[in-house]
C-alpha angles and dihedrals in degrees: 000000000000131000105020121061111222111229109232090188098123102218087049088061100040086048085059098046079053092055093047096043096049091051098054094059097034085116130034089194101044124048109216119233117141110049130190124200118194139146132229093240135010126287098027094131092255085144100056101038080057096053102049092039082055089050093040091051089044089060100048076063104254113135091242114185110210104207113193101216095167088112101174088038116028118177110164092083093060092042084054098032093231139141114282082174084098130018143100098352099041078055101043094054090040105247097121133031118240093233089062099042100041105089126214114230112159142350101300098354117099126172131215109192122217088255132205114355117266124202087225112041097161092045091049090052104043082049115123083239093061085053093049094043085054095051088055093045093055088054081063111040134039108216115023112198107192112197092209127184112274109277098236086052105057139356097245099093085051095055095043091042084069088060099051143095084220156344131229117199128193130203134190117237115236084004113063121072128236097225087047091052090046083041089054092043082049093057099054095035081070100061086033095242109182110243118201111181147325131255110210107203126195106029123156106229131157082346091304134112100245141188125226125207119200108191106218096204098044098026083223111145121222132201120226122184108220111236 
């Protein structure tokens, strides 16, 4: 595989089972299956916990599309080392097909960059045709993670949050503050997004960096180790 570096560490990769697994049955009522993971502020580390959720939930064998939606600052195709030349907004405003700008990476993991850059990239995602394009991605894949702009920044994860089974926030520990994390809950409480948990990144734990899950429907926490 090329680009990302698959951790081996066994506890990594059984955090990240425990992530995976907590958000599937986050909710008894609603099956999750489009997931957005974004952050409060900048620099939390939304884009790698999406990456490797996209890459946990491709090896327990479910087709998982990553869609990179941080349109002003995309980050997934340099992860992966892939094309950004081409990908959702090329799509979007029909200059490319999907077929074409969606890019294979692994046995059930495929990757669709954020694409050329819009002038108008919220417009662009709370657009009928975004919800449209959702609904037939979700006819081809079984598990969509969308890497979406910090909440407090722009108004796009806002807007996509609406359209999703869940959100996943993270949060940086001793760096984020609390009002910017109950700002950011504000945000998707509005358009009654449906959040699902809480990654806590950076903590210091048994002399290693850790995550944190808070489940936001059970109310169970979860340690997972950072890669």
């Amino acid at each position: 595989m090329i680009g990302l570096k698959e951790n081996t560490d066994a506890s990594v990769v059984e955090a990240f089972k425990t992530l995976r697994t907590n958000i599937l049955y986050s909710s008894l009522d609603r099956k999750i299956k489009t997931i957005l993971v974004t952050s409060s502020e900048p620099a939390e580390g939304k884009s790698t916990i999406a990456c490797n959720l996209a890459l946990s939930f491709a090896k327990d064998g479910k087709k998982t599309l990553l869609i990179d939606c941080d349109l002003r600052k995309p980050s997934i195709h340099k992860i992966f080392k892939v094309s950004n030349l081409t990908g959702l907004t090329n799509v979007l405003i029909g200059e490319e097909k999907l077929e074409i700008a969606i890019k294979y990476y692994s046995e059930n993991l495929d990757i669709l960059a954020s694409g050329t850059y819009p002038p108008n990239p919220t417009e662009i995602l709370g657009s009928k045709y975004m919800e449209s394009f959702l609904e037939k991605l979700e006819e081809l894949y079984e598990i969509i993670v969308i890497d979406s702009a910090p909440l407090n920044v722009v108004s796009d994860s806002q807007v996509l949050g609406a359209k999703m089974d869940g959100v996943l926030m993270v949060i940086r520990a001793n760096k984020t503050k609390k009002d910017s994390v109950m700002d950011a809950k504000d945000l998707l409480e509005k358009v009654n997004a449906n959040l699902i948990g809480v990654v806590l990144n950076g903590v210091e734990a048994s002399h290693k960096k850790s995550y944190y899950c808070y489940g936001s429907k059970d109310e169970k926490r979860q340690k997972v180790s950072k890669k």
